[in-house]
VEXTORSE-288194 format. One line per field, with one value per residue (C-alpha): x, y, z; residue number from 1. Coordinates in steps of 0.02 Angstrom, whole numbers, plus 50000, padded with zeros to 5 digits. Layout:
east = (X,...)
north = (Y,...)
up = (Z,...)
num = (NUM,...)
//
This chain:
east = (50333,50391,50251,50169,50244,50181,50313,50274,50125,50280,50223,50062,50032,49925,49780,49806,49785,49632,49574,49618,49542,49361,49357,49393,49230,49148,49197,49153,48993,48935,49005,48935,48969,48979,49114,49287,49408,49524,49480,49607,49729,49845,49924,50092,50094,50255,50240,50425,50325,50167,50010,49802,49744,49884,49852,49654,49617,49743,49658,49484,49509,49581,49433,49302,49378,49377,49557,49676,49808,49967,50016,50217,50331,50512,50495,50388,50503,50692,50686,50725,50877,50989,50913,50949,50801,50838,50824,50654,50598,50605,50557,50382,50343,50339,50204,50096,50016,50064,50176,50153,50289,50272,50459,50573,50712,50636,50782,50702,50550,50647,50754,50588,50514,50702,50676,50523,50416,50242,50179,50255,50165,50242,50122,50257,50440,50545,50519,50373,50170,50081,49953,49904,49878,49767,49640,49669,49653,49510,49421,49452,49364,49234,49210,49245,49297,49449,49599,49686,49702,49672,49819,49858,49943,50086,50123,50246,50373,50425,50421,50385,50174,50267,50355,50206,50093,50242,50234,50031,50047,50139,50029,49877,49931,49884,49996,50071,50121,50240,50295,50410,50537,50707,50805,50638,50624,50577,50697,50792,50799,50617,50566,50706,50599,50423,50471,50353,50210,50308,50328,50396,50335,50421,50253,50110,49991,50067,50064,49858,49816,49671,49718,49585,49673,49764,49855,49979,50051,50128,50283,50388,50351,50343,50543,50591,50510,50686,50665,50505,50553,50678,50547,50426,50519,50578,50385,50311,50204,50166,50012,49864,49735,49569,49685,49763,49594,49545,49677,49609,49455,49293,49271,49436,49463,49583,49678,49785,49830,49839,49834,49857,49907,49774,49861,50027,50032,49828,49703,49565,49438,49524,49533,49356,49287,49154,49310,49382,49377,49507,49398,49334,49501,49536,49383,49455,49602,49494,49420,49581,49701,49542,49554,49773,49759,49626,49745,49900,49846,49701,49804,49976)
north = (50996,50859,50725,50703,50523,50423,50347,50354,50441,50569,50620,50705,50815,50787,50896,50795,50636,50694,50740,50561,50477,50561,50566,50365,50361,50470,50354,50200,50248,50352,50238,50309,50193,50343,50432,50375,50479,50394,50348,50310,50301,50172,50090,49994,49876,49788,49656,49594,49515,49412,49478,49460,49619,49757,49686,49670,49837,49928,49832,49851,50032,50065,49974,50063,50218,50190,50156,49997,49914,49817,49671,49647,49519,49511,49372,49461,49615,49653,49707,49527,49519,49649,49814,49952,50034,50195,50143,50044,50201,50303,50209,50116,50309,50364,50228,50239,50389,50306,50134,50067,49927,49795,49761,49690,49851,50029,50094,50004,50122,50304,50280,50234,50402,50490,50433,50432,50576,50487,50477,50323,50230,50107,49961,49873,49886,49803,49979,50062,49998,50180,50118,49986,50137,50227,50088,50068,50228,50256,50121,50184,50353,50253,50184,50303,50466,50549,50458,50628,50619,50428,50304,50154,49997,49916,49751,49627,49654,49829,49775,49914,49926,49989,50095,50152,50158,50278,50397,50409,50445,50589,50650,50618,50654,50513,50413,50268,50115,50005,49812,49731,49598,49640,49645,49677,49874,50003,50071,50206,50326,50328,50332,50474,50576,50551,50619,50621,50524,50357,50254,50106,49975,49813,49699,49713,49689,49866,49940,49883,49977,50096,50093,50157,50015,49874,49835,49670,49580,49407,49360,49312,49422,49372,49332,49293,49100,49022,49139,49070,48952,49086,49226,49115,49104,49275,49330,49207,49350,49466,49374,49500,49387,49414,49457,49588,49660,49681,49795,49922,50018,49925,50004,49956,49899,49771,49774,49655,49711,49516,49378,49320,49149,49098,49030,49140,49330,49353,49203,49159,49215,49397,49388,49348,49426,49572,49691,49644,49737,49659,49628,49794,49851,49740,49794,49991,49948,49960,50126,50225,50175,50232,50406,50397,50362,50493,50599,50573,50564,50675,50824,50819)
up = (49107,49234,49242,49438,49505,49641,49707,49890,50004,50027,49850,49918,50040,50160,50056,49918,50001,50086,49933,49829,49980,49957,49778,49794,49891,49794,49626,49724,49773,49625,49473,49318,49139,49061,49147,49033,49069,49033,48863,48716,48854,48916,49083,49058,49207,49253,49367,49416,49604,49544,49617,49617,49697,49614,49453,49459,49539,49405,49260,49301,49339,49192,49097,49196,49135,48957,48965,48950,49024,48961,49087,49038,49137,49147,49028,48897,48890,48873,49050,49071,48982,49034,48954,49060,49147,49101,48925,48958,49057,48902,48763,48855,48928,48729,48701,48854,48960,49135,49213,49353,49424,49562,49590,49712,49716,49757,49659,49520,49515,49553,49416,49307,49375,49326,49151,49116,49026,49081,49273,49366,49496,49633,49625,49779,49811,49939,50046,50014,49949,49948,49825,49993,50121,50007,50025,50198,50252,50121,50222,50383,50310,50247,50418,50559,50494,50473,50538,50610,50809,50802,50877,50736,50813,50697,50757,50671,50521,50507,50325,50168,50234,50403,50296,50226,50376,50450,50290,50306,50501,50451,50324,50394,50587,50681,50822,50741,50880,50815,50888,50808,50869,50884,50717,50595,50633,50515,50440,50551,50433,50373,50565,50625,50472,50561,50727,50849,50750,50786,50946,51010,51108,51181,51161,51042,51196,51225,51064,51058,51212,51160,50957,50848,50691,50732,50570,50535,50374,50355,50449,50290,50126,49944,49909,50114,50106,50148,50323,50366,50515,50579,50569,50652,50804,50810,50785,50930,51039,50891,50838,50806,50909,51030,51158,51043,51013,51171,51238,51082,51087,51076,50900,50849,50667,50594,50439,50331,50154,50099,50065,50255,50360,50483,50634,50616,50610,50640,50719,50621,50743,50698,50549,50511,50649,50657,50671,50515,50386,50266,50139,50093,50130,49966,49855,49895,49801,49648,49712,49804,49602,49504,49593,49563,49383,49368,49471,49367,49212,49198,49289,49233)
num = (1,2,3,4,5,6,7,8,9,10,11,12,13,14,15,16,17,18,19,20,21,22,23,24,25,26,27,28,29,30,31,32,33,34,35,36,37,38,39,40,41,42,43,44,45,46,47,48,49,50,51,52,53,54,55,56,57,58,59,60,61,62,63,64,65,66,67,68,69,70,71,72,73,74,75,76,77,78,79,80,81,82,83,84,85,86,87,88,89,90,91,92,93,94,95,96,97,98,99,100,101,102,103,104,105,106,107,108,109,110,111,112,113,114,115,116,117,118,119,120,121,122,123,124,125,126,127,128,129,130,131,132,133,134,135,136,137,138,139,140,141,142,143,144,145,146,147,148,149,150,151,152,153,154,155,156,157,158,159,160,161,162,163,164,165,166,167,168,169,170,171,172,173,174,175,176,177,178,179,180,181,182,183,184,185,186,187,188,189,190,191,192,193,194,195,196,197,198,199,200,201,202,203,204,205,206,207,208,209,210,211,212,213,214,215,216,217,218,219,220,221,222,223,224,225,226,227,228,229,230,231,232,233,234,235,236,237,238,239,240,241,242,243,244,245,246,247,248,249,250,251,252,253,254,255,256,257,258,259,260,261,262,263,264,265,266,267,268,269,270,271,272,273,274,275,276,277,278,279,280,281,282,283,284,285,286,287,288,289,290,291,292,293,294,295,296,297,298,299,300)
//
């Protein structure tokens, strides 16, 4: 039997992720010491793109569970010198019940999932972080309900959260508004999927008016840092600030998956303001990959 991959929200149907989202609320606020599912088993986590909350959340779950998780680096592993992944794929999937990968290349991670006989995760890739939009929309639950019917304002790099944000709007079936400066779309092809669930505004002012989410990341990503000064010029108007916030609904909430720059893509008064809710957006991490591992390893 095929082992159950979570590669992108794609991966679940809209039941399913429903489902993960409530029993990640259910763990987090119902944590019994007792419960180890997970134990005797082991997480292979390989981290190509450094990282504080993927690699925290993953651990710790895995600990609260009884379980326990290998941290391997390009430069702790043959990955790093030439081995091909196909081979890698197979022989760490004989050792360990499930891998997760942080990596620049999503082809990286789907041919992982090809060859591997243990349930592969996608911890980041350059086009998709589906592990991220479980904790956001498991905070938005938490918060205000299902998201279904709601409008979700997108504003800045139509970078792999965009992606992602676009994959749970179609899932989940709310209106996803998305600004972005010309030349840093989505990708047209994961858009021309979603249909009707995307659209396009010229301004982010626009894209704001009457959102239910406003939702942003940093102008330059992990690996773009030679871009920054170009990026900050094409971005100039696309700053999530009061004036932003405003145009949503009163009860709007604001997300950033982190770690963010005061000043550029969100103001500080934003940021940590009373709509904010970035940082238990972070702690659900924890919470939303407890519920996946328990998922993908207990069920396949």
């Amino acid at each position: 039997m095929n082992p159950r991959h979570f590669i992108s929200l794609l991966d679940l149907s809209g039941d399913e992720l429903r489902g993960l989202i409530r029993r990640a609320i259910e763990l987090k606020n119902h944590r019994d010491p007792d419960y180890q599912p997970l134990k005797g088993r082991v997480l292979a986590m390989i981290f190509e793109k450094s990282s504080t909350r993927t690699r925290i959340s993953f651990e710790a779950g895995m600990g609260h569970f009884g379980g326990s998780a290998l941290f391997l680096s390009p430069r702790d592993t043959q990955l790093g010198r030439g081995e091909p992944l196909r081979d890698s794929a197979k022989v760490i999937s004989s050792m360990v019940d499930c891998i997760m990968l942080r990596t620049d290349k999503h082809g990286t991670v789907t041919t992982f999932a090809e060859h591997s006989s243990v349930p592969v995760i996608n911890g980041l890739t350059d086009e998709q972080h589906p592990c991220q939009l479980l904790a956001d929309m498991q905070t938005y639950f938490e918060l205000r309900g299902d998201i279904q019917g709601k409008t979700v304002a997108w504003i800045g790099d139509g970078n792999n959260m965009c992606h992602s944000y676009i994959h749970a709007a179609m899932r989940l079936g709310f209106a996803l508004n998305i600004a972005c400066p010309a030349g840093y779309r989505p990708s047209p092809a994961i858009v021309d999927e979603a249909g009707e669930c995307v659209r396009f505004f010229d301004t982010a002012l626009a894209a704001a008016k009457d959102a239910d989410l406003v939702v942003t990341d940093v102008w330059a990503s992990m690996g773009q840092e030679e871009e920054q000064k170009l990026r900050e010029v094409a971005f100039k108007g696309y700053q999530v600030n009061a004036s932003i916030m405003q145009k949503a609904k009163s009860d709007a909430l604001f997300m950033h998956c982190l770690p963010a720059h005061r000043g550029e893509e969100v103001s500080g008064e934003v940021i940590d303001g009373l709509q904010s809710v970035v940082f238990q957006e972070a702690e659900n991490r924890l919470h939303a990959q407890k519920a996946l591992l328990e998922f993908l390893i207990c069920k396949k």
